[in-house]
C-alpha positions in Angstrom: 150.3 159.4 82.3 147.4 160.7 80.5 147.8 158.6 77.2 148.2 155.4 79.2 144.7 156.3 80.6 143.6 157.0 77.4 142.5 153.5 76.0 141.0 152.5 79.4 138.8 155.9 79.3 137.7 154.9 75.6 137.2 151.7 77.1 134.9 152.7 79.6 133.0 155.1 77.2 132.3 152.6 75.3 130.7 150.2 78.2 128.8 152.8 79.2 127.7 154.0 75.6 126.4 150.4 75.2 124.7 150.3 78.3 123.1 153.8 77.6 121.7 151.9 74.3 120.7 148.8 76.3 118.6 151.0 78.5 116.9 152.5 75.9 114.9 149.9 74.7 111.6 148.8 75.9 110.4 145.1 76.5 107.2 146.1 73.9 109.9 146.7 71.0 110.5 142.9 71.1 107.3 141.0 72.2 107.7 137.8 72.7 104.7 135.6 72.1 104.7 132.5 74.7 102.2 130.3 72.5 102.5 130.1 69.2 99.3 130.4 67.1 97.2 127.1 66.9 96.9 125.5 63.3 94.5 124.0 61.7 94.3 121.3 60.2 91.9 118.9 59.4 91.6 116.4 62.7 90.6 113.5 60.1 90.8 112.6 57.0 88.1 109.7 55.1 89.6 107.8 52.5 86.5 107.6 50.9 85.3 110.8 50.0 89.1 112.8 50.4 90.6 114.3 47.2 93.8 114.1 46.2 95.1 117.0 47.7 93.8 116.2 51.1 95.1 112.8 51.3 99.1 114.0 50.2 98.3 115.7 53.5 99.2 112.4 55.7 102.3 110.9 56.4 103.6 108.8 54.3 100.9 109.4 51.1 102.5 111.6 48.2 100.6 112.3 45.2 100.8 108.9 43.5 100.3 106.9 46.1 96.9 109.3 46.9 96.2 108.9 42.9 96.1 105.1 43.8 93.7 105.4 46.6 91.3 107.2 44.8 92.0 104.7 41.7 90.7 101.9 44.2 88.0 103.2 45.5 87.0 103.5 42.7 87.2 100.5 41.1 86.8 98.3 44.1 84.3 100.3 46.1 84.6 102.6 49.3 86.7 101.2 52.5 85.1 99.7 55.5 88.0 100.1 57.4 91.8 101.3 57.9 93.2 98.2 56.9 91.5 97.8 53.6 93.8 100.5 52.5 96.5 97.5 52.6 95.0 96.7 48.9 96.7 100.3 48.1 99.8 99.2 45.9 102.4 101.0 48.3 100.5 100.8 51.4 101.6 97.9 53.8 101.6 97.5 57.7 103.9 100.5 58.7 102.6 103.2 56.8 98.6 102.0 58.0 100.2 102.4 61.3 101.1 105.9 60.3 98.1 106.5 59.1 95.6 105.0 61.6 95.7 108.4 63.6 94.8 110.6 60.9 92.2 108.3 58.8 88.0 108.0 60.1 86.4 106.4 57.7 82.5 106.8 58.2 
């Protein structure tokens, strides 16, 4: 009788060993932050005065395409608006659109 006990008393040792553990810890070992931390980043970006690093920054702009901006800016002059970026080789319609939120051209 006492060795067909024997597996359900390890059994139950076990539980309660875990249990014991589980009561151990304290909620401060594991704090759990509910807001991550804020990042910044710049809220806009000006074609005109960006370098190249800042302008890989948007969606969509990689580091040739924000080579090319700064190439035509400065060979056609600074941009009045969002959509002269359209004479961007590699710029068209969908990536201004992608753009338009990060892009303040003063």
């Amino acid at each position: 009788m006492m060795l067909r006990s024997l597996p359900l008393q390890i059994g139950l040792l076990a539980v309660l060993g875990v249990l014991f553990i589980i009561s151990l810890r304290t909620p401060t070992e594991y704090p759990i932050d509910p807001q991550p931390p804020p990042i910044h980043l710049p809220v806009w970006i000006d074609p005109n005065t960006a370098d190249a690093m800042e302008l890989s920054m948007m969606p969509s702009i990689g580091p040739q395409t924000a080579d090319r901006i700064i190439a035509d800016r400065e060979a056609n002059g600074p941009y009045r608006s969002l959509s002269d970026l359209d004479r961007v080789p590699g710029i068209g319609p969908k990536t201004l659109q992608r753009l338009a939120p990060f892009i303040h051209i003063k």
